[in-house]
VEXKEDREN-484465 format. One line per 3 residues: number of its first residue (from 1); their letters; for each residue x, y, z of C-alpha. Coordinates in Angstrom, 1 decimal, padded with zeros to 4 digits. Example, Ala and Ser with C-alpha at 12.3 -4.5 7.8 and 13.67 -1.06 7.14 Angstrom:
1	AS	012.3 -004.5 007.8 ~ 013.7 -001.1 007.1
! end
This chain:
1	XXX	012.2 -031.9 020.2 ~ 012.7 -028.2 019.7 ~ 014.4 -027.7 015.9
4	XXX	017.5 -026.2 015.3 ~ 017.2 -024.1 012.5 ~ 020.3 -022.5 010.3
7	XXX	020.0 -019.0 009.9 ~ 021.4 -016.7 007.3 ~ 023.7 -015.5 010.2
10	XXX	026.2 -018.6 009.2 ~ 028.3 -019.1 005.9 ~ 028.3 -021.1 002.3
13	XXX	028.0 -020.7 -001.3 ~ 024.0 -020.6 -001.5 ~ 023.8 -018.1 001.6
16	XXX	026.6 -015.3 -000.9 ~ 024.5 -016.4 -003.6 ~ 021.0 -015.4 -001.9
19	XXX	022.6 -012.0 -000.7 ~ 024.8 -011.0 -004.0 ~ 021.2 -011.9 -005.4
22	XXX	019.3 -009.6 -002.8 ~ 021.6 -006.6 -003.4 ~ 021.1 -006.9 -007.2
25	XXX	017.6 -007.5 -007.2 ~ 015.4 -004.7 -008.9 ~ 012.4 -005.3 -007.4
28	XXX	014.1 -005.8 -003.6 ~ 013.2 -002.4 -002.3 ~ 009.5 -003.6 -002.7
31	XXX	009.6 -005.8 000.1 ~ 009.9 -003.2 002.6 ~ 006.4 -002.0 001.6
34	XXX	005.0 -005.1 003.2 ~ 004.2 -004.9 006.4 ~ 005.7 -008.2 008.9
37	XXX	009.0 -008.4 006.3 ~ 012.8 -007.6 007.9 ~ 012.5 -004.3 006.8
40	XXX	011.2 -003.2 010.2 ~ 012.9 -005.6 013.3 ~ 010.7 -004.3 015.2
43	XXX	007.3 -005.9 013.6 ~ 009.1 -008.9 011.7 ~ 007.2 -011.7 011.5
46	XXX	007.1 -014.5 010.2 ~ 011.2 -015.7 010.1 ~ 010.7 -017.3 006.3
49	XXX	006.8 -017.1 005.0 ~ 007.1 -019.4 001.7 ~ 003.2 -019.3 001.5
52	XXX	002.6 -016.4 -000.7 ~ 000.5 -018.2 -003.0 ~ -002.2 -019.1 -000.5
55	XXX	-002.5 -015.4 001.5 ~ -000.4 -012.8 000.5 ~ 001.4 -010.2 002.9
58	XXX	-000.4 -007.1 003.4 ~ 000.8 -003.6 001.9 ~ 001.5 -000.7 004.8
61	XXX	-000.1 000.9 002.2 ~ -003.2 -000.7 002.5 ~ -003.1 -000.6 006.4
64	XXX	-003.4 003.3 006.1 ~ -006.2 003.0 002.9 ~ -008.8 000.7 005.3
67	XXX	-008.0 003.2 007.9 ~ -008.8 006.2 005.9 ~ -011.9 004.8 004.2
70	XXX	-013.3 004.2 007.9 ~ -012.7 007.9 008.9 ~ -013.2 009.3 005.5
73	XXX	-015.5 007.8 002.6 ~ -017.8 005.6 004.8 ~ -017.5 007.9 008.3
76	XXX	-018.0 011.2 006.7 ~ -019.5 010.5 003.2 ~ -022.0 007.4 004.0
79	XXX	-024.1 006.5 001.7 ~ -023.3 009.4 -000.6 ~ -020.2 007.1 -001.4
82	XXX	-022.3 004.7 -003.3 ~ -022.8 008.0 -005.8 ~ -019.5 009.4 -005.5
85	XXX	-017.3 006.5 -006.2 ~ -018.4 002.9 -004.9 ~ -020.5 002.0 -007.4
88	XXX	-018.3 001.8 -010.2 ~ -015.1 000.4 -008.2 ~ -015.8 -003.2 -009.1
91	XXX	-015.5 -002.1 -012.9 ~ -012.7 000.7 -012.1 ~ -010.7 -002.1 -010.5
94	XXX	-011.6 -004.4 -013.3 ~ -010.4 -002.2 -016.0 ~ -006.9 -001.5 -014.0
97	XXX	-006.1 -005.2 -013.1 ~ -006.9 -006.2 -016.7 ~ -004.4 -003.9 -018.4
100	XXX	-001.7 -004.5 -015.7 ~ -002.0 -008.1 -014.7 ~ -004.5 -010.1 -017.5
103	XXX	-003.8 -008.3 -020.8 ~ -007.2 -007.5 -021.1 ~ -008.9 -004.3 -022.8
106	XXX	-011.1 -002.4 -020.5 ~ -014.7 -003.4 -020.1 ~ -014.0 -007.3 -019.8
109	XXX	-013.0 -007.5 -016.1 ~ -015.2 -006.5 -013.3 ~ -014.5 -007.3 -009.3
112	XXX	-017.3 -008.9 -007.5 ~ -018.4 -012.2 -005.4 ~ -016.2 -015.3 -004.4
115	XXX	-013.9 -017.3 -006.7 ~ -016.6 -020.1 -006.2 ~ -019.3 -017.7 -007.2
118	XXX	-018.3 -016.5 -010.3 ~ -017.1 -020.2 -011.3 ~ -020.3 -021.0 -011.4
121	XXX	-021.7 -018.0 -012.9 ~ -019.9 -018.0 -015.7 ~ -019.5 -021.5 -016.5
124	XXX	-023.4 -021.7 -016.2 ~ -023.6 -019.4 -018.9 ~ -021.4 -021.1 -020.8
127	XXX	-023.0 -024.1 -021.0 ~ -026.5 -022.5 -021.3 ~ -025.2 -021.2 -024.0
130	XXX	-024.4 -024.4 -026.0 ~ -028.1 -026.1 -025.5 ~ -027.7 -029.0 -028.1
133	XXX	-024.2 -029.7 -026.3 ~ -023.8 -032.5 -023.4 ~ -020.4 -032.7 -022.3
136	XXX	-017.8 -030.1 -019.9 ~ -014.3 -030.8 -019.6 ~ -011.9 -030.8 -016.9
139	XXX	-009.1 -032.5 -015.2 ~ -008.9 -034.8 -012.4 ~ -006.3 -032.9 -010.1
142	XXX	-008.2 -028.9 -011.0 ~ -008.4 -026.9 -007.4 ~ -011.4 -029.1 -005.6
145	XXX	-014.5 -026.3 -006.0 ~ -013.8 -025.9 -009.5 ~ -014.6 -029.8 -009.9
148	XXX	-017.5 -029.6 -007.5 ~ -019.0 -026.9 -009.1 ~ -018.9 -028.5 -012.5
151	XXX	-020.4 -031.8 -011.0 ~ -023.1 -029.7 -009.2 ~ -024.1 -028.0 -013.1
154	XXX	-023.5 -031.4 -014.6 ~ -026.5 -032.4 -012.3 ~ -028.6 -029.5 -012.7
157	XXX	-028.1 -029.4 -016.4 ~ -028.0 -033.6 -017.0 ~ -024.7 -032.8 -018.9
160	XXX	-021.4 -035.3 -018.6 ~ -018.2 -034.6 -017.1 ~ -015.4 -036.0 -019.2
163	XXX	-012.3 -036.2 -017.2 ~ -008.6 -035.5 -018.0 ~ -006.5 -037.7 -016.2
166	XXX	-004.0 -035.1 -014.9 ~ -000.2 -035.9 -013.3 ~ -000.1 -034.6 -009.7
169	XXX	003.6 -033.8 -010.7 ~ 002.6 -031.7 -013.8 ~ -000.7 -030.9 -015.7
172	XXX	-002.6 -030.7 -018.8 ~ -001.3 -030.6 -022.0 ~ -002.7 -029.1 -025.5
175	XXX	-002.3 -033.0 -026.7 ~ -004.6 -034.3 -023.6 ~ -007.6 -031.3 -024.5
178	XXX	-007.2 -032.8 -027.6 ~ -008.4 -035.8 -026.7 ~ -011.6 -035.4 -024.9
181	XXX	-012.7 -032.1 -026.7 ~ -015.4 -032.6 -029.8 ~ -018.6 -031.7 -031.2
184	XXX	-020.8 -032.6 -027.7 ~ -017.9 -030.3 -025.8 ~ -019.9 -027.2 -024.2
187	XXX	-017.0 -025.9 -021.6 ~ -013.6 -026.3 -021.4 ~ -012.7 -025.3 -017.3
190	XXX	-009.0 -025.3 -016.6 ~ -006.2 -023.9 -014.1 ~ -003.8 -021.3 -015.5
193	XXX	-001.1 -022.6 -013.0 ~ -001.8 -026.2 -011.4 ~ -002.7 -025.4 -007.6
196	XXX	-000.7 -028.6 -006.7 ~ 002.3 -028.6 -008.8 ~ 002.5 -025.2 -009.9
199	XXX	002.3 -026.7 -013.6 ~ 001.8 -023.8 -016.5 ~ -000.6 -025.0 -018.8
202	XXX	-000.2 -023.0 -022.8 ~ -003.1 -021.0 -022.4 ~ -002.9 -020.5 -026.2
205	XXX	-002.5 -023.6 -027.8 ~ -005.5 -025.3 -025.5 ~ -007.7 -022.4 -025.7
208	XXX	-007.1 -023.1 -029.8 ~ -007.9 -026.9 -029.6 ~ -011.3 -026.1 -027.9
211	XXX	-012.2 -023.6 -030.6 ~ -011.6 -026.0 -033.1 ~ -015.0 -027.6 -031.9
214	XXX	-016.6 -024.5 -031.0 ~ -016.4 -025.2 -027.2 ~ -015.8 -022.8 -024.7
217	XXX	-013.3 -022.2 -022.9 ~ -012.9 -021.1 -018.6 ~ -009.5 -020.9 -017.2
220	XXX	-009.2 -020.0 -013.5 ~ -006.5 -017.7 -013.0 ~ -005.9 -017.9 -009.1
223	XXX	-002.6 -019.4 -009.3 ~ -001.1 -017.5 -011.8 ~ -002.5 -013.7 -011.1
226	XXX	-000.1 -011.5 -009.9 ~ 002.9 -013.9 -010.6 ~ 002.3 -015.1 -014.2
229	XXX	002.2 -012.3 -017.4 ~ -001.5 -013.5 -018.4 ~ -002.3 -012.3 -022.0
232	XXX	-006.3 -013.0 -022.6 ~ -006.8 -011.0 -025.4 ~ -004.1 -012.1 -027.2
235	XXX	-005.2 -016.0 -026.5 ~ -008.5 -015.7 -027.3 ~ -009.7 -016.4 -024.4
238	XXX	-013.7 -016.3 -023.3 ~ -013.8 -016.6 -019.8 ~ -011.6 -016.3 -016.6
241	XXX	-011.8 -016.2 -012.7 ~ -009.1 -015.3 -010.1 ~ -008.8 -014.5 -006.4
244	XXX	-007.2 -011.6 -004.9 ~ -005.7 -013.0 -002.1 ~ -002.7 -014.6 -003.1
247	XXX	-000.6 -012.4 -005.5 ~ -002.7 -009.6 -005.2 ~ -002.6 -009.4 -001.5
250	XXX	-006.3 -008.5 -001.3 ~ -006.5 -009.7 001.9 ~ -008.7 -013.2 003.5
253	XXX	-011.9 -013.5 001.6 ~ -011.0 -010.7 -000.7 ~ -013.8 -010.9 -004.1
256	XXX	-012.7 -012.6 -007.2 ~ -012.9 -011.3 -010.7 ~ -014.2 -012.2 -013.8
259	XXX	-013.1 -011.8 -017.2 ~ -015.6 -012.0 -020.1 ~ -014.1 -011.8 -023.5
262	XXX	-016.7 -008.5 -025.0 ~ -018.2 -009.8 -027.9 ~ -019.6 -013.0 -025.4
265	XXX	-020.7 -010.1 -023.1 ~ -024.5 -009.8 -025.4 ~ -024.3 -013.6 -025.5
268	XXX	-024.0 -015.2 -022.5 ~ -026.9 -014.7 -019.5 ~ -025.6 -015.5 -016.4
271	XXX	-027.7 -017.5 -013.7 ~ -028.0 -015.1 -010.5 ~ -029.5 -012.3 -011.5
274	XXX	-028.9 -009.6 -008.7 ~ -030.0 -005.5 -008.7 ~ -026.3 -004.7 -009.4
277	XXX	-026.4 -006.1 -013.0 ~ -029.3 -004.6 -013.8 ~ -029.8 -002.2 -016.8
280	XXX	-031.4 000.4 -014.1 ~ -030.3 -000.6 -010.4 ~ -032.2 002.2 -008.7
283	XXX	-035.8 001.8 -010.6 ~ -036.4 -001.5 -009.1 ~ -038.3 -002.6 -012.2
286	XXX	-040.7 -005.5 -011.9 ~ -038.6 -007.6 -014.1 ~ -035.3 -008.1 -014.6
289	XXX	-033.5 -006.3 -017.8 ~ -029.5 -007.1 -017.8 ~ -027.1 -004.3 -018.1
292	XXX	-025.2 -003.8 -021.0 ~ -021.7 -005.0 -021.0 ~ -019.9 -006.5 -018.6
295	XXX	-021.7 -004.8 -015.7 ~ -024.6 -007.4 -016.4 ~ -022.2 -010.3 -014.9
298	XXX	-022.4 -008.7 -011.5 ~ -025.0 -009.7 -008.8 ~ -025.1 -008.2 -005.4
301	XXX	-023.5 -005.2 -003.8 ~ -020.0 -004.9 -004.1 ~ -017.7 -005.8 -001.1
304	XXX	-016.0 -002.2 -000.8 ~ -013.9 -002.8 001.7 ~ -012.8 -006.0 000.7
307	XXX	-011.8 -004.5 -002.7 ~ -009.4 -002.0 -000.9 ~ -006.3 -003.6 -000.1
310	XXX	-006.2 -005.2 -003.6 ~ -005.6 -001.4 -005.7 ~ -002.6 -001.1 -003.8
313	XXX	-000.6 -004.0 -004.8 ~ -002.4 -003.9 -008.9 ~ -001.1 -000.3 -008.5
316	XXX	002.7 -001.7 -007.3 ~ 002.5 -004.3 -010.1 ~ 001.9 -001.7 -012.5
319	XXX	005.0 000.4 -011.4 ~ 007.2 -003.0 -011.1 ~ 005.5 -004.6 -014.7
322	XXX	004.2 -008.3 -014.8 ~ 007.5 -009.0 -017.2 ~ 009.9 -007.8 -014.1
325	XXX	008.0 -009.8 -011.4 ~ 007.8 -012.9 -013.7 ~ 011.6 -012.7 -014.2
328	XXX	012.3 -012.8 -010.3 ~ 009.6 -015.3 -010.2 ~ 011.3 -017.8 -011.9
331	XXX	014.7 -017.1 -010.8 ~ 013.3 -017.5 -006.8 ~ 012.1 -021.4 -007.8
334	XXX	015.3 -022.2 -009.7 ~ 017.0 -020.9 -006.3 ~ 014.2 -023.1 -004.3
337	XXX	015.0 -026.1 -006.5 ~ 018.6 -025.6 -006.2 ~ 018.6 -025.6 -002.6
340	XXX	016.4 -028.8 -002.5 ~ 018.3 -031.1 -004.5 ~ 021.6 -030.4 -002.5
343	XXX	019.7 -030.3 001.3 ~ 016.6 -032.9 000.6 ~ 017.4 -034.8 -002.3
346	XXX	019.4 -037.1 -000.1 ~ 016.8 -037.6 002.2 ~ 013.7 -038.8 -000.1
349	XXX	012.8 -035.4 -001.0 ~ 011.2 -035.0 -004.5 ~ 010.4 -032.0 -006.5
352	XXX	007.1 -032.8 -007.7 ~ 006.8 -029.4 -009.7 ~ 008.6 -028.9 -013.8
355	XXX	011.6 -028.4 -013.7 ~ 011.1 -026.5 -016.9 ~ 010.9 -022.8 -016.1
358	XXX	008.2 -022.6 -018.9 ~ 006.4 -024.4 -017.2 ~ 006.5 -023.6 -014.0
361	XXX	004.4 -021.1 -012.1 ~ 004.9 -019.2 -009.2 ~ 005.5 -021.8 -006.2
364	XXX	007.1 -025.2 -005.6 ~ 006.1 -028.3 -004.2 ~ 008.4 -031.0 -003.2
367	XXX	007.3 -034.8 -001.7 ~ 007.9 -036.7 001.5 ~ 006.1 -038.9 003.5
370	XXX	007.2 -037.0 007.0 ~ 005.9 -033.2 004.9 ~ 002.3 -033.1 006.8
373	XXX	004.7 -033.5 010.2 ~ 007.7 -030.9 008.7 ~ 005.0 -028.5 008.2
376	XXX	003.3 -028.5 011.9 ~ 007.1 -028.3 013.6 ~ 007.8 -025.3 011.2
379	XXX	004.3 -023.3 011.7 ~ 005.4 -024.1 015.7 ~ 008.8 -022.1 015.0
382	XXX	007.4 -019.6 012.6 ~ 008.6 -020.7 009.2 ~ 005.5 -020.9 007.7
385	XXX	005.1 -023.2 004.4 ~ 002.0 -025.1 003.3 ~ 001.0 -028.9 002.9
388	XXX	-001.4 -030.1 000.6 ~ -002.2 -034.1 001.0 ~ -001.0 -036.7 000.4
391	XXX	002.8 -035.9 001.3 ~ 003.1 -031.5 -000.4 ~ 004.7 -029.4 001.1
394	XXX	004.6 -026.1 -001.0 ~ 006.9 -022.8 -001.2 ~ 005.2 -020.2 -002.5
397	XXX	007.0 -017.2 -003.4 ~ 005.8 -014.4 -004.0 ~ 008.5 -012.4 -005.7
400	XXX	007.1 -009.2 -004.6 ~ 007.7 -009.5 -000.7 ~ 010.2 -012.0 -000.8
403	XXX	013.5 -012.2 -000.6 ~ 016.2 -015.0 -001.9 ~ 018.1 -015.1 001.9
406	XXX	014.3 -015.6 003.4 ~ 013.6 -018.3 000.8 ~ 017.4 -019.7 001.8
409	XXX	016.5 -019.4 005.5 ~ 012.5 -021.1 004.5 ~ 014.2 -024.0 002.6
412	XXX	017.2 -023.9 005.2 ~ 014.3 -024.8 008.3 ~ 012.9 -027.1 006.3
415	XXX	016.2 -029.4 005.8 ~ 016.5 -029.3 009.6 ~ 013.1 -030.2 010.3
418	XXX	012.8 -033.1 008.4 ~ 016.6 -034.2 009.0 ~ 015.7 -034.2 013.0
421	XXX	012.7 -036.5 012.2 ~ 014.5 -038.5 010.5 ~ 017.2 -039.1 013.2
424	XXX	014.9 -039.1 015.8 ~ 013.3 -042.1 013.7 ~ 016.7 -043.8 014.2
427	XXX	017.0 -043.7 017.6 ~ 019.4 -040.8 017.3 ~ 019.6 -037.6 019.1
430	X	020.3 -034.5 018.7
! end
């Protein structure tokens, strides 16, 4: 059965709303930095990509920054890059994505390793830091490899996990810390923004319970980066991870960062001790001697060209502010939410993310049984989406790149889908 979609080429209320809301949109000339958005016909593609929270689109700026490192910095400069500018651009980015994105003071942040990596790095540390302490803290629905890197130290460090039993629909509550923190607590590791149903947690009050017991506290930041203001000095936060290549648009397999609150910086020694965070990389001393500040956190050699693409959009961000993307962020999912209780509501379709705009992130996920099959028919017909098991189907929107008549087209494809199925499930045709 080939779909047929409705495209913003026909009428109705939501369709004026998404263009009145397109032509007064502040941030709307943004999108046609992106390359693959409508602002080139030519080189359009996807129709409606909701999934902006998983990969984002890539700059045309960054297309012509790859392309002039490979002529430029590595094919002219080689290895006199490392002294000209390489070797501080995990910090250099650090510092910049900090002050625009994290509300961080320079000298916490520093670029470097996967998300996975530095999750274990860092909550290591943490816990190596609290000796006499036997218990780390986390909830039941946190991203998978943040809960299977904690099991794995748990094991290594004959610690106990105690679990928060979180809502798939929602997430954890200051009220739910509450209850599992106390003296034996070591590490509190939590998600900024749920990965499932885009829940946002109160970094502040949480962060506050667990400092009532002297625990620690590790918030990973992938969901919300980008999308979300983030204010970690102002929380009192000790620890944080993201990715780049959601919000940031850093590009597949793009490093993550690490935030380490400075006066933990002298503390806390973290577990893989690479040349990079060494005091004197290039004496190759018999032992190792940790750098000094936040430096000392790094490992291996940065990923240059996988921390390229990322300075473009930090830089955009910068220019738009965190406050201005936020504000379309929110008002995208209200329009997504909209649109789903009038088209899917009727069908069985649930919104399984809060309704509350405080406490929603950047993305959307709404239930079905039929979502996994929705999903495959709409990646066929290039309205790309994402599922995540059992029944998910999410819409991330990334305020940036996308527009409200390609998030009314996304949600549009996804009525017809599902409403097909469901005929054909009848017996009936189209």
């Amino acid at each position: 059965m080939t779909p047929s979609f409705t495209s913003s080429t026909g009428q109705g209320a939501h369709l004026a709303f998404a263009r009145r809301m397109d032509r007064i949109d502040g941030l709307a000339h943004y999108r046609a930095r992106f390359l693959g958005t409508d602002a080139d016909p030519a080189t359009a593609n996807p129709r409606s990509y909701l999934d902006g929270n998983s990969l984002g689109r890539p700059l045309r700026a960054s297309a012509e920054r790859i392309a002039d490192f490979l002529a430029n910095d590595w094919g002219t400069r080689l290895i006199r890059g490392w002294d000209e500018q390489w070797m501080e651009l995990p910090l250099q980015i650090g510092d910049d994505l900090g002050r625009t994105c994290l509300g961080a003071a320079a000298g916490q942040v520093f670029v470097g390793d996967s998300t996975t990596v530095l999750l274990y790095k860092l909550a290591r540390a943490a816990v190596d830091s609290r000796p006499r302490r036997t218990e780390i803290v986390v909830d039941s629905d946190n991203f998978p490899t943040d809960r299977y890197i904690l099991e794995g130290i748990a094991r290594e460090r004959g610690l106990t996990l105690r679990w928060i039993e979180s809502d798939t629909e929602g997430g954890v509550t200051a009220d739910q810390v509450r209850s599992v923190v106390g003296p034996q607590t070591s590490l509190v590791l939590l998600s900024h923004v749920a990965y499932r149903s885009g829940y946002l947690a109160d970094m502040q009050a949480i962060t506050a319970v667990a400092h009532e017991h002297d625990a620690l506290v590790l918030w990973d930041l992938s969901h919300s980066v980008g999308s979300v203001a983030v204010d970690l000095d102002a929380c009192d936060v000790d620890l944080a991870v993201g990715c780049s290549y959601k919000y940031l648009s850093g590009g597949p397999g793009a490093p993550a960062f690490g935030y380490v609150k400075s006066d933990l910086q002298d503390v806390l020694s973290q577990p893989i001790q690479g040349w990079m965070g060494a005091q004197a990389i290039f004496e190759m001393g018999p032992g190792y001697v940790p750098a000094t500040g936040i430096r000392r956190f790094m490992s291996g050699t940065p990923a240059v060209v996988g921390m390229l693409a990322m300075q473009d959009t930090i830089a955009m961000i910068d220019e738009a502010t965190i406050g201005s993307v936020r504000a379309k962020s929110v008002a995208l999912t209200e329009f997504a939410i909209t649109l789903v209780d009038e088209w899917l509501a009727p069908m069985g379709v649930t919104v399984a993310s809060p309704r509350e705009q405080t406490h929603r992130g950047g993305h959307v996920t709404i239930n079905h049984p039929l979502m996994r099959q929705v999903t495959r028919i709409l990646w066929d017909n290039d309205v790309i989406p994402d599922f995540r098991s059992p029944n998910g189907l999410r819409l991330g929107l990334a305020p940036l790149s996308t527009s409200f008549v390609e998030t009314y087209d996304g949600v549009a494809a996804v009525r017809d889908v599902l409403r097909g199925i469901l005929l054909g499930q009848n017996g009936i045709s189209e």
